[in-house]
Backbone as a ProteinNet text record, in pm:
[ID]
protein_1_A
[PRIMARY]
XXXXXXXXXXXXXXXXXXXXXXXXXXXXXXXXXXXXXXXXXXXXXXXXXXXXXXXXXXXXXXXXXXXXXXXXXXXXXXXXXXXXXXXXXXXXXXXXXXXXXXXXXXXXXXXXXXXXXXX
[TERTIARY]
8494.8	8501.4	8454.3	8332.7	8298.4	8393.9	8450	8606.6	8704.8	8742.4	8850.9	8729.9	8643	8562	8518.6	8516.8	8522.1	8654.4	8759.9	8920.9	8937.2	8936.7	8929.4	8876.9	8767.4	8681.9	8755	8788.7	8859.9	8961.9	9040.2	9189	9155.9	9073	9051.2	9028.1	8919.1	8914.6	8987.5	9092.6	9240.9	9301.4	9338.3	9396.1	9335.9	9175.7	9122.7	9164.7	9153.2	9191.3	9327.3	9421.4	9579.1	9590	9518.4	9548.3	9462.1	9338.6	9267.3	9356.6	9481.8	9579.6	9660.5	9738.6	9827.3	9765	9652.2	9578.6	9618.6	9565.8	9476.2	9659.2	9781.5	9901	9975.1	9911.3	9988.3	10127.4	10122	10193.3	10214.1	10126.1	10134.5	10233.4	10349.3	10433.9	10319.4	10381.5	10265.3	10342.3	10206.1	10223.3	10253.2	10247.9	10276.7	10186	10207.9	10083.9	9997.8	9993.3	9871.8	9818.2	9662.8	9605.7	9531.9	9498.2	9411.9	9449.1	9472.3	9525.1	9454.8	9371.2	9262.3	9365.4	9343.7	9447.4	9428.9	9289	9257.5	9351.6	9362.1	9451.5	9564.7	9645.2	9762.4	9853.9	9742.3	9771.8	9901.2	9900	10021.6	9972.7	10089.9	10144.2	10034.8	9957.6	9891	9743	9741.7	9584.2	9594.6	9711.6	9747.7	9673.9	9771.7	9735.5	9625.5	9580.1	9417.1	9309.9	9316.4	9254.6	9257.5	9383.8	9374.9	9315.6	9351.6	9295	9152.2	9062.8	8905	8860.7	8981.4	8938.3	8908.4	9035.1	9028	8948.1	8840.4	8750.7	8640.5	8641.6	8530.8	8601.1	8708.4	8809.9	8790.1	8799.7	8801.7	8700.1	8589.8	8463.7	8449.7	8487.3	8394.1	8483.2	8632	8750.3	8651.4	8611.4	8621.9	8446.1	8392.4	8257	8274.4	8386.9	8402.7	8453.8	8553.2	8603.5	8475	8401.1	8324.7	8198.1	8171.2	8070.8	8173.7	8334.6	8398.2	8416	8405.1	8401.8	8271.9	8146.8	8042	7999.5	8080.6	8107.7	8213.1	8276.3	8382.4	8265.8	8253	8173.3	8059.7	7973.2	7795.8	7828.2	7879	7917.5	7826.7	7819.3	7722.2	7604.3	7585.4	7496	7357.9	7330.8	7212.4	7214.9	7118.6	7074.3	7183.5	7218.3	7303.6	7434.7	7483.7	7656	7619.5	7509.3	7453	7461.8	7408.7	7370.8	7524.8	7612.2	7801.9	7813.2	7847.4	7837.1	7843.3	7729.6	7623.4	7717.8	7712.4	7730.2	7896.5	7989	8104.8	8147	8122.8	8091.9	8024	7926.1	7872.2	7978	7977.9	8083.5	8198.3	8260.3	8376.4	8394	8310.4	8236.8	8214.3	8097.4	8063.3	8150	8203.8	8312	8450.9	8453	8559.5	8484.1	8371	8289.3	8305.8	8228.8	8199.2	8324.9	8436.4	8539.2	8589.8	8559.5	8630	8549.8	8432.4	8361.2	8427.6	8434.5	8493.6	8617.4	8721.6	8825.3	8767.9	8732.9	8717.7	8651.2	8569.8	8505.5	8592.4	8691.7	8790.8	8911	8955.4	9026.7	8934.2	8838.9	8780.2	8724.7	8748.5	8735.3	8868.3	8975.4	9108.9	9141.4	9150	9132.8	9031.8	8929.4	8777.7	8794.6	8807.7	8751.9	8694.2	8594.1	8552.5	8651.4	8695	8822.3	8741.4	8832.5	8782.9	8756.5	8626.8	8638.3	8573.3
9739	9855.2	9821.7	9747.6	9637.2	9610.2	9508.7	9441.5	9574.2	9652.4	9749	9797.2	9845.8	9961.9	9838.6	9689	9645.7	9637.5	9585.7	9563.2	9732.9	9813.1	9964.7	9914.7	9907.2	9929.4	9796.7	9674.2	9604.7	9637.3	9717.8	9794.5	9886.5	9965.5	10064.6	9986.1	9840.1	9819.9	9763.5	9690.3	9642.8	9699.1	9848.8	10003.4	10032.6	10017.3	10026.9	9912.2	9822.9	9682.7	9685.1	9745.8	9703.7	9857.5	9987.6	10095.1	10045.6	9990.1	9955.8	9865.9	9715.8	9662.5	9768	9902.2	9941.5	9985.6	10083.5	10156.9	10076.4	9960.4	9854.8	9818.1	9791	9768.4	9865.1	9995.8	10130	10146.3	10127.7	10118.9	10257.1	10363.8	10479	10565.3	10583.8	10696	10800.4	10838.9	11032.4	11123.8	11188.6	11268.4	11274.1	11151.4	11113.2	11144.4	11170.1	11184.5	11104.1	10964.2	10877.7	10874.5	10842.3	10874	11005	11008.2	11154.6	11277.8	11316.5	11437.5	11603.4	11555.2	11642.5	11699	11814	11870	11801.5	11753.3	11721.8	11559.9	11505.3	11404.4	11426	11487.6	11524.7	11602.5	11621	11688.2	11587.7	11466	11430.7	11234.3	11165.3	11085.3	10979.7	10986.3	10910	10952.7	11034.6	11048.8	11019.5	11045.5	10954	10805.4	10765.3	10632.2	10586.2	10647	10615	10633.8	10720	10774.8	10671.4	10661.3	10541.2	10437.3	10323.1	10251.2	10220.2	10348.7	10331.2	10355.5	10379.2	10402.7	10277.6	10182.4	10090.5	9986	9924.7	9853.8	9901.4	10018.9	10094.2	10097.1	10134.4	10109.4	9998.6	9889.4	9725.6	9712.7	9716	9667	9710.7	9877.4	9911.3	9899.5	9846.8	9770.7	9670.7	9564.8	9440.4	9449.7	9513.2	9546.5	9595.7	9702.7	9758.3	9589.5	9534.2	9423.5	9325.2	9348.5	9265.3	9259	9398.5	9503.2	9524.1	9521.7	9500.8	9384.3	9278.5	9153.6	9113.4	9163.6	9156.9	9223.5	9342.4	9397.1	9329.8	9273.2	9219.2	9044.6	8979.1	8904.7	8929.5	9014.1	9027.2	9168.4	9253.3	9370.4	9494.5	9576.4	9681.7	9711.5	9601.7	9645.7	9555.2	9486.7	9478.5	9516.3	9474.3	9558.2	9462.8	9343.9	9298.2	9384.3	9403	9483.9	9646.4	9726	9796.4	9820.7	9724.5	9738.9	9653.4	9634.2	9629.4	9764.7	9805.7	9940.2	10035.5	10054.1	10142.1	10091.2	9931.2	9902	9936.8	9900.9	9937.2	10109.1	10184.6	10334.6	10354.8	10314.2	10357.7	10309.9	10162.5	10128.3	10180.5	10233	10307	10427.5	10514.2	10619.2	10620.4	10542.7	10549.2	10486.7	10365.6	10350	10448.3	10507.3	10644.1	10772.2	10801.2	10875.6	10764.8	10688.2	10642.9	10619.9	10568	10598.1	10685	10795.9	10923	10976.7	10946.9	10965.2	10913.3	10799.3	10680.9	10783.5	10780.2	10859.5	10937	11025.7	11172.1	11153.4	11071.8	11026.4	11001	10867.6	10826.5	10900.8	11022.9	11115.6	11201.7	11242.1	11306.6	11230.1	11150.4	10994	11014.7	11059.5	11064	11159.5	11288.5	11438.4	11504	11432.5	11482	11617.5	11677.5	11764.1	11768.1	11830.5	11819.2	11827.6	11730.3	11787.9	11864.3	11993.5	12110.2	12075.9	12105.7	12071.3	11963
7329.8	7417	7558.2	7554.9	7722.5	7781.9	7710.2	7771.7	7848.8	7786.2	7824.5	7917.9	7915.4	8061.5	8184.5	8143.7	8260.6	8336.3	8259.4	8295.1	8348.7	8321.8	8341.4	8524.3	8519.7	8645.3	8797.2	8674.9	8742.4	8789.2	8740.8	8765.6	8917	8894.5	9006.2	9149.4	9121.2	9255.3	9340.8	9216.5	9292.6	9363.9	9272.5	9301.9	9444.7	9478.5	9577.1	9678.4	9659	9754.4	9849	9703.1	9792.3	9847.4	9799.8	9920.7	10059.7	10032.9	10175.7	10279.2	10170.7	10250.6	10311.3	10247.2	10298.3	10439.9	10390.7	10508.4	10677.7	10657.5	10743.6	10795.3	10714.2	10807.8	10794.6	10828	10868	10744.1	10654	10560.4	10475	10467.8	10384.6	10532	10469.3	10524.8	10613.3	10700.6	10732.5	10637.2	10609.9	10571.6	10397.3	10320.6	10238.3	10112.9	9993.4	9851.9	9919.6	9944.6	9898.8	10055.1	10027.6	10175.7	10176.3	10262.7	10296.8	10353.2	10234.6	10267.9	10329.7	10384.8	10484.2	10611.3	10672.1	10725.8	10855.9	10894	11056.9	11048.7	10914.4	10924.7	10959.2	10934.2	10934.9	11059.1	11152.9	11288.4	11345.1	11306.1	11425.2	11350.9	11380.9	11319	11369.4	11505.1	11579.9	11506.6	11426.2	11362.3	11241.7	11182.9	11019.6	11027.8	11112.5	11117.6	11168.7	11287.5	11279.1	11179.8	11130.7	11030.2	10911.6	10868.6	10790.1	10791.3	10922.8	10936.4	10974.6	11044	11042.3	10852.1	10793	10627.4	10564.3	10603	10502.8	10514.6	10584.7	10558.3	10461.6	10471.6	10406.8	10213.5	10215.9	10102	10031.6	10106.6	10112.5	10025.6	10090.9	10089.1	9923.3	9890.4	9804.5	9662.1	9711.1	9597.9	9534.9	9650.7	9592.6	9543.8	9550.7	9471.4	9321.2	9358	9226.9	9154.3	9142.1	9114.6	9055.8	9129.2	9090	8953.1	8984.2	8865.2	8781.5	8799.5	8667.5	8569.5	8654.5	8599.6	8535.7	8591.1	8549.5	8389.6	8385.6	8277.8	8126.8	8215.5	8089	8069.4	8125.8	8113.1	8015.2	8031.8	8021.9	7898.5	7910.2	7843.9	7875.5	7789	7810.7	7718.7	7655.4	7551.4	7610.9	7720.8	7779.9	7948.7	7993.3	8157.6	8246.7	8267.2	8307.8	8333.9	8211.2	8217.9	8283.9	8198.6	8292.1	8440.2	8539.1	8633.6	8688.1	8602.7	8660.5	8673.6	8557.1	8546.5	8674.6	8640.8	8807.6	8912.8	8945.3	9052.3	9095.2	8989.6	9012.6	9071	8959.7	8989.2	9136.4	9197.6	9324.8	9428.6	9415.4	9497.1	9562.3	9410.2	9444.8	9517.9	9434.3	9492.6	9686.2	9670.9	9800.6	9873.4	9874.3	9961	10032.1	9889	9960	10081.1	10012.5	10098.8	10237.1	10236.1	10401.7	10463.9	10370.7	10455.9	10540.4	10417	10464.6	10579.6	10597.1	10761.8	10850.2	10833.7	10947.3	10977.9	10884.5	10931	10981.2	10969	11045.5	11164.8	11187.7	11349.7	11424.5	11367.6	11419.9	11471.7	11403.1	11439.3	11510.1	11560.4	11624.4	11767.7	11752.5	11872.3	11944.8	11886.4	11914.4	11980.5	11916	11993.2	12066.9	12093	12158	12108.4	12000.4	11948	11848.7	11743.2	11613.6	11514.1	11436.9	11313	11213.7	11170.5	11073.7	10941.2	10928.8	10736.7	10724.5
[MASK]
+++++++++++++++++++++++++++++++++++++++++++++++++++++++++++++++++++++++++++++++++++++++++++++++++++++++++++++++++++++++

């Protein structure tokens, strides 16, 4: 069951990695499902894409962490503090990497319009 919840966790940060590639070469359509679909994003084709791209380092970063606390997991497992603290680490990663992204965007689009974006 280790094996599958690390490969599981490994899956996501890939999932995370190659959206942080698309982000980073303007690659998600505007206006499109994937991406951020926050409305201050979506004002105009020049904040999509900014927005995106102040995202995906932050994306990046917290892919290839997750990736890593997944591997740590399929390796070590979960039945001592080692796979554990994959575990944790994968989950925060991911987690928090989307959060700080999603700041970055929103600064970044608000860097753009010198106004505050809503929400």
């Amino acid at each position: 069951m280790s094996i599958f919840l690390g490969l599981l966790w490994v899956g996501i940060g890939a999932a995370w990695l190659w959206m942080a590639w698309l982000m980073s070469q303007r690659r998600l359509a505007f206006g499109s499902r994937w991406g951020i679909l926050r409305p201050w994003a979506r004002t105009s084709e020049e904040a999509w894409f900014e927005a995106h791209q102040a995202m995906a380092t932050s994306v990046g970063l917290g892919g290839a962490v997750t990736v890593l606390g997944g591997l740590v997991i399929v390796v070590s497992g979960l039945d001592n503090i080692v796979g554990q603290i994959g575990f944790f680490v994968a989950v925060f990663a991911s987690v928090i990497g989307q959060f700080v992204g999603l700041r970055q965007a929103k600064a970044a689009v608000e860097r753009l319009t010198n106004a505050p974006a809503p929400g």
